[in-house]
N, C-alpha and C positions, 0 to 999 in steps of 0.2 A: 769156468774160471773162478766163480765164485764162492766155489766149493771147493776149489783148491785150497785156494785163498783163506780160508776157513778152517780146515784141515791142518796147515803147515803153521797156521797159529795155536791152532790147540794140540797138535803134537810139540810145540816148541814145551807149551808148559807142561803137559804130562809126561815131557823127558827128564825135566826138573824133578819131579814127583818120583820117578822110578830111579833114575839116577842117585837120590839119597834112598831109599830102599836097601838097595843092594849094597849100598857103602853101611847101612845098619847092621845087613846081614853077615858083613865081614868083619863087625867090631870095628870098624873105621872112628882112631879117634876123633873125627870131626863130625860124627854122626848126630849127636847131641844138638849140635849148632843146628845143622843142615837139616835136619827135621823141624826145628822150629821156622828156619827160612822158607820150607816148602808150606809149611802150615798158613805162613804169614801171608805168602805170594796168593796161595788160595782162596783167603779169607778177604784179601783187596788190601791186608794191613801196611803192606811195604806197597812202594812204585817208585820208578826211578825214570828219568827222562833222556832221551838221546843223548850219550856220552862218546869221545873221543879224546884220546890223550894227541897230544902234540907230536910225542915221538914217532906215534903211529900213524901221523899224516905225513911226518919226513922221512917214514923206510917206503912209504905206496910201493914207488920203483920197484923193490925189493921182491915184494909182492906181486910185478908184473901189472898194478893197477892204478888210476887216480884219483885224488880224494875225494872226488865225486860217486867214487866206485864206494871208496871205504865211507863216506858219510850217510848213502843211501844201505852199505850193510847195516852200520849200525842202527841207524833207523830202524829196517822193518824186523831185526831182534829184539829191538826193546819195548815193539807194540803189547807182543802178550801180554807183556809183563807190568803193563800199565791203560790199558784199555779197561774201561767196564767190561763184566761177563756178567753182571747183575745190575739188575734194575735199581737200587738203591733208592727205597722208596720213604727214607724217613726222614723227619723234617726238624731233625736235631740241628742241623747245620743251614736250615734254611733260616732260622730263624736271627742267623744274625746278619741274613741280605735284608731284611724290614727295615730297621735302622739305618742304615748307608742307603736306601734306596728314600728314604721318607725324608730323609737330612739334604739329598743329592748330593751325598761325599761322592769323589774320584777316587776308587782303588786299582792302584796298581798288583796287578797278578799275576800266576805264571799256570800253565795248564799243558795240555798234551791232546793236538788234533785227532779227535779219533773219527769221525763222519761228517757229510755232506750231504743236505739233503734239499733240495730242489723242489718246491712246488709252482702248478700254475696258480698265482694269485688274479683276479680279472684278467684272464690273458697275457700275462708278463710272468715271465720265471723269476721265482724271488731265490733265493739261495739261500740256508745256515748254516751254519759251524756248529755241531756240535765239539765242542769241549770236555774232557773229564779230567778229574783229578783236579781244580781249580782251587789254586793256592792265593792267598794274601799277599801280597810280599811290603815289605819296610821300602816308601818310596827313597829314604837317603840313604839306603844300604844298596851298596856295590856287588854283597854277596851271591853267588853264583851256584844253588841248589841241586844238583842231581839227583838223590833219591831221600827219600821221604818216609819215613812209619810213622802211621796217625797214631800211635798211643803216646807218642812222644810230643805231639806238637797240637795248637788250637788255633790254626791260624787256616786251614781246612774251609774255604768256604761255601763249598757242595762238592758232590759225586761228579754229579754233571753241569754243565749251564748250555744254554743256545747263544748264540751271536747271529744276529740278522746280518750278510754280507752286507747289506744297503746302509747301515750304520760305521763302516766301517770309513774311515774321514780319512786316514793316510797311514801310510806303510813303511814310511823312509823317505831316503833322498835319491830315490833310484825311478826307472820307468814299468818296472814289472817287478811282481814278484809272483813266487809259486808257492803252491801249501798243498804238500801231503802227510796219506793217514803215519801218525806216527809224529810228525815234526811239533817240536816244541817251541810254542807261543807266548810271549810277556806283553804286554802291555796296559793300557790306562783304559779305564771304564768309568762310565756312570751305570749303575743298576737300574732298574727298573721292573714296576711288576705285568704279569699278564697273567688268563688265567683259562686252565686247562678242567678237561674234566669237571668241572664244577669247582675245580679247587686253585687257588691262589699262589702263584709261582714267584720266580722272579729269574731275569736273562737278563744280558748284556742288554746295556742302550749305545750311545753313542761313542766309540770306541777309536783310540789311535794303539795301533800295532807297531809296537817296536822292535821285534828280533821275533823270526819265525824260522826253525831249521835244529840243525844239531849242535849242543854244546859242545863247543873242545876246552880244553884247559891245562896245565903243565903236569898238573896230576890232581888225582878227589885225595881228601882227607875225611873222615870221618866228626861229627859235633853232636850236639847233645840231641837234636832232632832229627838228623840225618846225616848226607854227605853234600860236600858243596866242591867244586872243583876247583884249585889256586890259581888265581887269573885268568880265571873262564869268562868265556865270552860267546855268543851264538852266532854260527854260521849260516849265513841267511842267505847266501845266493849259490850254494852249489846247486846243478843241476837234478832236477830228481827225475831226469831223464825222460821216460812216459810213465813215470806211478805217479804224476801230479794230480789233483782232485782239483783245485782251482789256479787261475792265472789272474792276476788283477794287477789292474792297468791303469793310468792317469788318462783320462781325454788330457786337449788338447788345451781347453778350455778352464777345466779345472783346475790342471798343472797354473794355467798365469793365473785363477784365484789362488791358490796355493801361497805363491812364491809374493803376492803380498803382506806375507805376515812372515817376519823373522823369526821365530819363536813360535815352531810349531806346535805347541802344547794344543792337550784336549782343551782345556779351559778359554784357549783364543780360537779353537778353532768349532767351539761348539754351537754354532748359530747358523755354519755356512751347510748347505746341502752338496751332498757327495755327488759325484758324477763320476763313474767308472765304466770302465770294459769289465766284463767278469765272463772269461770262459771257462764252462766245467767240463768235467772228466770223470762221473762218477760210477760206470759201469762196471767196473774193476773190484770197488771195495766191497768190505764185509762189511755190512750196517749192523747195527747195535740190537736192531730187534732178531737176525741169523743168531748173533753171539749167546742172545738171550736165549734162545729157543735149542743151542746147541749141549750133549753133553758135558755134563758138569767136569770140573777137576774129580779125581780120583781122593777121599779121603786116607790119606796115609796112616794116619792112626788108628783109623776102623778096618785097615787091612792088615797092620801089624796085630792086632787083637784076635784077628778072626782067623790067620795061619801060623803056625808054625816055622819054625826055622827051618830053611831047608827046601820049604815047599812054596816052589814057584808058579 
């Protein structure tokens, strides 16, 4: 299953790759562009986060499906296209979690669930999030991001980060939520460091999750660092059927600690200890070190070099 799984994500992007190929070999005026998009997608330059237009949750019917159907397509399309394939090991971007972590500033950010990984800790399963693609975002901006090219922007704050599930202090004003690979993440963070391999990291610390799911919005526009979608907003509770990786739950008990503070913010709620349900599901996914270990994208420009027109 896992290998499927594997498969149908890396043939999504090596159709990307061949698909402008053949459009070069036809003289396709849009070949220019579309070689530099597959270049970009390769290289990690561009990502874009689970999108959905409006109009296309009001024809479902049409489609014979419901928007549960069409939020979960969109989802597992736009994993390739934003998941690490590379270990991204350098420490240009880590250097500005030092500062926010040593200050204890709260950032709010925006990221893309890409694994689940579950260890036994003393006998108790502890559960992470890994994240990639983890964005800054302007706490008093309303704006609503979908895709993204790091040459354009510095607000990039790693490749990857961890979030400890056991940090995770509340989810909404609901009794469950679900998170799979693919669904897109925002919320409030304290940084903090810990340290691997002999070398000095830094992960999420105590964390309130605000919107976890697919963005829909009336349509994206294009801005000077990306695409943001016009009165976007994320949808957080469609079903993701059985591709969910985690379910988290309020006890019973938590819920009445909870509901004594009006004003859920991380900053009031950052002294109480979590108590949750947390069941996983993680047998299904492609984990990051498969992806790692999997063949590369196809480079396009060392194949245009090296053939001929004509010869396929």
């Amino acid at each position: 299953m896992k290998y499927k799984k594997l498969k149908k994500l890396q043939h999504n992007r090596r159709a990307t790759a061949y698909r402008t190929k053949k459009m070069i070999y036809e003289n396709n005026p849009q070949s220019a562009a579309l070689l530099e998009l597959a270049h970009d997608i390769k290289k990690e330059n561009i990502w874009q986060m689970p999108y959905v237009g409006r109009d296309q949750l009001a024809d479902a019917e049409e489609y014979n499906a419901t928007e549960d159907d069409i939020c979960n397509y969109v989802r597992t399309q736009t994993i390739p296209f934003t998941i690490n394939w590379t270990e991204h090991t350098g420490e240009k971007e880590r250097r500005k979690l030092k500062p926010i972590a040593e200050n204890h500033e709260i950032v709010r950010w925006q990221a893309l669930l890409s694994n689940v990984s579950v260890v036994n800790d003393s006998g108790k399963l502890r559960g992470f999030i890994l994240l990639d693609k983890v964005v800054q975002l302007d706490p008093d901006s309303t704006d609503m991001y979908i895709g993204f090219r790091r040459s354009l922007m510095d607000n990039l704050l790693d490749y990857h980060m961890w979030l400890p599930i056991d940090r995770i202090l509340y989810f909404g004003n609901k009794n469950m939520q679900e998170m799979a690979q693919g669904d897109c993440l925002m919320g409030y963070s304290y940084i903090v460091p810990y340290h691997t391999k002999g070398k000095k990291s830094y992960g999420f610390g105590k964390t309130i999750i605000t919107d976890c799911g697919v963005v829909a919005g009336d349509k994206h526009i294009r801005t000077v660092t990306g695409w943001k979608a016009v009165n976007g907003e994320v949808l957080s509770d469609y079903s993701r059927e059985n591709d969910w990786l985690i379910k988290l739950e309020y006890g019973q008990d938590y819920q009445m600690q909870l509901n004594r503070y009006a004003d859920k913010t991380l900053e009031n709620l950052r002294h109480i200890r979590p108590k949750m349900h947390i069941h996983y599901q993680t047998d299904n996914q492609v984990s990051y070190q498969e992806r790692f270990d999997f063949a590369p994208l196809p480079d396009i420009e060392e194949y245009l070099m090296n053939n001929k027109k004509g010869e396929h």
